[in-house]
N, C-alpha and C positions, 0 to 999 in steps of 0.2 A: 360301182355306182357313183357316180358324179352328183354332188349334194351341193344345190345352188343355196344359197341365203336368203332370208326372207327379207321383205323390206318394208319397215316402218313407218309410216308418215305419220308426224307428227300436224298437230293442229289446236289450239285453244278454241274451244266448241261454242262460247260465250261469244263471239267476237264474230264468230264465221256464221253461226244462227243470223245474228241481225243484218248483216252482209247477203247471205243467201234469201231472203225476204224480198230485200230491194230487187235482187238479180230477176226472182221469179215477177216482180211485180211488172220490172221493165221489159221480159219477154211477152211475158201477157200483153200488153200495151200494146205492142208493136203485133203483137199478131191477131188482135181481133180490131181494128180499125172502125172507128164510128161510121165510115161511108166506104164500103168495100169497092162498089165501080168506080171512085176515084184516087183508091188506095194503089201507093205504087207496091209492085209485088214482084215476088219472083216465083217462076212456073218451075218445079223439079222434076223431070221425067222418069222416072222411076224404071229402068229397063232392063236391068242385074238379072240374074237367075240364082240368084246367091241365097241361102242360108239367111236367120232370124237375125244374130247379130252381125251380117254382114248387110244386111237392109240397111239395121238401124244405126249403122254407122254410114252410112250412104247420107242419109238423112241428117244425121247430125253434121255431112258436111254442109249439106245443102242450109244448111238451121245458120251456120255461123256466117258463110257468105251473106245471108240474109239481115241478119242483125250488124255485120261491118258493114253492108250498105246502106239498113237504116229502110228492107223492104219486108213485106210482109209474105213468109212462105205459105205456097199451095204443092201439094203434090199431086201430080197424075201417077196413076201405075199404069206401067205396061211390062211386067213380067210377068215370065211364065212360073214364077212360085208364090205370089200373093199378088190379092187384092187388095183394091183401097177398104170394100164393103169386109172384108177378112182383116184387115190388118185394123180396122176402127171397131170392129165388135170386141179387140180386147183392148186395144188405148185409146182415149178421148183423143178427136181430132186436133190437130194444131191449131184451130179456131173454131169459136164460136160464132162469127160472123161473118167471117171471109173462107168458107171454106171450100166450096164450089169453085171449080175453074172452070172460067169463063172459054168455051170453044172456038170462040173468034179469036181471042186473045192470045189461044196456043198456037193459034196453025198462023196469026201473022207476028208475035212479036220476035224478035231477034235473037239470037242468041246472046249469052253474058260475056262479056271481057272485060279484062283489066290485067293490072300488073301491077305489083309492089301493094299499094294502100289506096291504087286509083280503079275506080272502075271507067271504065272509060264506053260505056254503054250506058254510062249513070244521068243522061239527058231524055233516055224513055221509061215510060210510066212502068211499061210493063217487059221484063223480059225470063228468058228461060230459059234451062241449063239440061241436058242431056247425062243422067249416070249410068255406066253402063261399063262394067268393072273395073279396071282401074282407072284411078283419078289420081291427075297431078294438080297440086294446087295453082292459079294462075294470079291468083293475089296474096298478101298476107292476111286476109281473113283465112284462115284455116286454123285446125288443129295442133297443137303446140304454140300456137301468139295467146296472148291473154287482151281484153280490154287495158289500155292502159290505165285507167283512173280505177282498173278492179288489181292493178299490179301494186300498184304505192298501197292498198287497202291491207294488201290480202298478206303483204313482202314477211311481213313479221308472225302473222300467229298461222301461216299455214307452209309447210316445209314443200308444197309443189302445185303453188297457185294456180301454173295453167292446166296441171292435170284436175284440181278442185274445179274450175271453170269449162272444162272438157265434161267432168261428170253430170254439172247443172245441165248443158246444155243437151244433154243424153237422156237425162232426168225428165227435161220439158217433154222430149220426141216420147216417154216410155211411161207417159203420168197414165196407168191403167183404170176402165172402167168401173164403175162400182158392183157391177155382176161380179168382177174379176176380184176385186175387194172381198165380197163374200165367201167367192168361194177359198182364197187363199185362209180367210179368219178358221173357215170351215176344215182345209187340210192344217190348218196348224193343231187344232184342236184332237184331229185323228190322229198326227203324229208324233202328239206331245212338244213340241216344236219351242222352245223355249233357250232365251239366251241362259248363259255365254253359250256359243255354237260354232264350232268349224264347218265351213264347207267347203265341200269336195265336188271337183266337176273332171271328170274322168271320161274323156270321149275315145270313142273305141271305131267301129265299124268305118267308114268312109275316108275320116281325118285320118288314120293312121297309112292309109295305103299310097298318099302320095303330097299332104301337105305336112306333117308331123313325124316326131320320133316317137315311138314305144317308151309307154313308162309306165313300170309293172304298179300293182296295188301298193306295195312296200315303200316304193322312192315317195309315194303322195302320201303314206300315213308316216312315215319318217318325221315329217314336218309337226303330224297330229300327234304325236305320243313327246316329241319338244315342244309342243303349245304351251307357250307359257297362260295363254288364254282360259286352255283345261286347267289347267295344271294348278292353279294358286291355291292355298289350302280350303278349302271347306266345298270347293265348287264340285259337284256331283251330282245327278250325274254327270258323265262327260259327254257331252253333244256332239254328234257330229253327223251332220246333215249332206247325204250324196244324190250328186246327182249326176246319171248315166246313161249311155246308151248300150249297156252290157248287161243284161239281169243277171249274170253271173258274179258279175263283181261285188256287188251288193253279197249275195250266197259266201261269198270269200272271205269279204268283210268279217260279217258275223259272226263266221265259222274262226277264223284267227284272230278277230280282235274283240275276245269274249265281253272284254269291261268297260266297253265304252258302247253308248247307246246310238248305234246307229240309223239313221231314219233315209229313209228312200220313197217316194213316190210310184210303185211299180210300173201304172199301167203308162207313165211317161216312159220308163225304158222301152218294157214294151215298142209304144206307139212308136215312138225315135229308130227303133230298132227295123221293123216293120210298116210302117205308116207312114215315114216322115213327110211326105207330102199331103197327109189327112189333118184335117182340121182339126183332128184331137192330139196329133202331133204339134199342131202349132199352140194350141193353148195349153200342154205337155211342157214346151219351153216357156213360154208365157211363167208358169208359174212356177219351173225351177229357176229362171232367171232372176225372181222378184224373190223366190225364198232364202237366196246365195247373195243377194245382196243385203239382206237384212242378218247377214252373221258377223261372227264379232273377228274373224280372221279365216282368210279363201287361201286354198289349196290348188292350182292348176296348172293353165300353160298358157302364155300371152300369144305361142301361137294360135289359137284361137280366139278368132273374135269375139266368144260369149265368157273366154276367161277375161279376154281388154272389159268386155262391157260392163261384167260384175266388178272388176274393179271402179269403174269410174262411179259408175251409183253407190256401191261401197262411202265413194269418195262425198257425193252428195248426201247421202244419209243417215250419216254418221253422227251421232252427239256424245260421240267417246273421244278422248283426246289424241288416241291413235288407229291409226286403222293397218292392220297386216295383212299383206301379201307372198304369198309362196308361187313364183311361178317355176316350173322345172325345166323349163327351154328357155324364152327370151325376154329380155327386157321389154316393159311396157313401149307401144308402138303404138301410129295411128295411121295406116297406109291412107292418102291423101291428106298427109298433113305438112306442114313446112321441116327442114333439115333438123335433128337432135342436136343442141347445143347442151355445154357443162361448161361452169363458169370454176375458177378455180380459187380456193378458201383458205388452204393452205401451201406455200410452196415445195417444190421437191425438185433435188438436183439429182440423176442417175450416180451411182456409184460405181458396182462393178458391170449391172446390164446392159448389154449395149444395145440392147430392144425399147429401152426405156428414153424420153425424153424427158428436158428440161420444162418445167410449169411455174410461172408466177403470180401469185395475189391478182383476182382479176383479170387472169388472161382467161377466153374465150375460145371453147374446143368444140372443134366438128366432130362428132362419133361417125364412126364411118358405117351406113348400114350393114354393111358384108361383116363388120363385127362388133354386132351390136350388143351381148352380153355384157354385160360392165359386175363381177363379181369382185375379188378381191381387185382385179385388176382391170381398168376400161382402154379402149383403144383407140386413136382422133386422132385430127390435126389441129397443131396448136395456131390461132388467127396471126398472134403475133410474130413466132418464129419461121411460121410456115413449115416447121419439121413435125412428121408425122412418126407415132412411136405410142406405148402403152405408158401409164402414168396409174398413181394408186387411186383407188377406186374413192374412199377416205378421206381425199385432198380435194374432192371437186364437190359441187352440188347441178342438179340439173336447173337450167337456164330458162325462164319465160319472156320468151323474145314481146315487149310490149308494142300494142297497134291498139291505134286509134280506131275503136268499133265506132262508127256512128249510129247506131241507135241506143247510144248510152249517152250521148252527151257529156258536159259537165256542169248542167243543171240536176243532178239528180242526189242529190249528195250522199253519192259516193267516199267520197273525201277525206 
């Protein structure tokens, strides 16, 4: 068994609290407009057939173009796995007063374009974007760039700014109901649910047959029984909260890992299992996603998009000075996002490897997606040499390529 490492992000929670305030203040702003029919907006078509956190990552692209141009998002759906009336009965809309989209306005406004930091469609009031699996970014508003005035803020007390700014903006798209509120207060209560808490998301059925590896009970509790989270003296019981589409695995759980209190949601495996397309399936993940995000260190696979998405809320909700990740396949990812850059912290010169290349202070490296795992060792081309080769993992940090959002200005102080 291959034992990947886990990874720490550090953060100063005083600093990022007041920081995340303004963030939320200026997406509110921007998405409920005092006069909606003269608000300029962008229309999302919503047309995937994909999975919960593959929507809601659709969404958060469409969230970011919208905030680097400074318009206010509306979504139409037109898939065949959720509706708008299904997808708003568990999260509040993205506005309060612009939330209707106007039919005239779908069938004649343009399409969106742009390139680099320009939209070049940014002369109409209204225009509209088509999603519909994958997406290649065609500006630098996308996933992985940071605001810049949120980059000089964020540089010092948060160790991966644009993944912090990745999670707000996922945070807005997934701020849930107050029904959904209830009943989470109500399953926490039934399941004793209480920090410190590991979570586990162990997806079984569908994911493993042709987008994922196999990775038994043991490689995910491996991490759980090294939790330094559990583990510090006096903490007991030991938490640890799964969530699955296998009711077996839960039974396995229990049965080998006698001393540690494991909690599960059944009738979610169940529905997951059986249902996924029933409405008690979708509010099933609804509230293992929202209980996996509220623990104090996650267990899973970033190939999956609801392991990306518990990290990034992880990332927003956090008032711990660190937050941990265990993924057992691949480094954090954002398919429709811009290229993985690592900036380099420390130098290193190859010795005997001749796989290895040269890195110096501040040189800038492409990870190459084909190998994107970065444990002890990461893989790229370095900007400067233009020689491509693996480098220690140790020596670099990850890179928040900065772009001017405009709907953040720099009247907001930021600062």
């Amino acid at each position: 068994m291959e034992i990947y490492q886990c990874t720490t992000v550090q953060q100063n929670p005083e600093t990022t609290i007041q920081i995340q305030k303004k963030v939320e203040k200026i997406m509110f702003k921007l998405q409920n407009p005092k006069t909606c029919k003269s608000a300029r907006k962008l229309i999302c078509i919503m047309r995937s057939g994909c999975g919960h956190g593959c929507l809601i990552h659709h969404i958060g692209i469409c969230l970011f173009l919208a905030i680097g141009t400074n318009r206010t998002l509306q979504l139409h759906f037109d898939t065949p796995t959720y509706t708008k009336y299904q997808f708003e009965s568990a999260y509040l809309p993205l506005s309060e007063t612009c939330n209707e989209v106007d039919e005239h306005e779908l069938e004649t406004s343009p399409t969106m374009q742009g390139n680099g930091s320009h939209e070049t469609t940014k002369h109409h009031r209204v225009v509209k974007l088509e999603i519909n699996g994958a997406f290649s970014p065609f500006t630098n508003f996308a996933p992985l760039t940071i605001p810049t005035q949120l980059k000089f803020t964020l540089d010092g007390p948060h160790d991966r700014p644009h993944h912090w700014w990745i999670g707000h903006v996922l945070a807005y798209v997934t701020r849930v109901q107050p029904s959904v509120k209830v009943d989470l207060k109500q399953l926490k209560r039934k399941l004793g649910f209480s920090n410190p808490v590991v979570g586990l998301h162990i997806r079984r059925s569908d994911k493993i047959i042709d987008e994922a590896d196999f990775f038994s009970l043991e490689d995910y509790m491996y991490h759980v029984t090294n939790s330094s989270v559990l583990h510090r003296s006096g903490n007991y019981p030991k938490n640890v909260f799964l969530a699955t589409d296998d009711p077996d695995v839960f039974k396995r759980a229990k049965r080998k890992y006698p001393t540690y209190n494991i909690m599960t949601i059944h009738e979610n495996s169940l529905s997951a299992l059986w249902k996924r397309d029933k409405q008690e399936s979708f509010f099933g993940i609804v509230h293992d996603l929202q209980l996996l995000s509220e623990c104090d260190q996650f267990v899973g696979t970033f190939s999956s998009n609801v392991g990306r998405l518990v990290y990034s809320l992880m990332l927003a909700k956090s008032r711990q000075e660190s937050v941990t990740v265990c993924s057992l396949d691949d480094d954090y990812m954002y398919y429709g996002g811009v290229s993985r850059y690592q900036e380099v912290i420390t130098e290193h010169k190859p010795t005997n490897t001749s796989d290895e290349i040269e890195i110096q202070v501040g040189d800038l490296l492409y990870v190459s997606p084909a190998r994107y795992k970065c444990d002890q060792r990461c893989f790229g081309t370095n900007a400067r040499s233009r020689k491509t080769g693996f480098y220690p993992a140790n020596k670099v940090k990850e890179y928040a390529q900065p772009v001017t959002y405009q709907g953040f200005g720099w009247d907001n102080d930021l600062l």
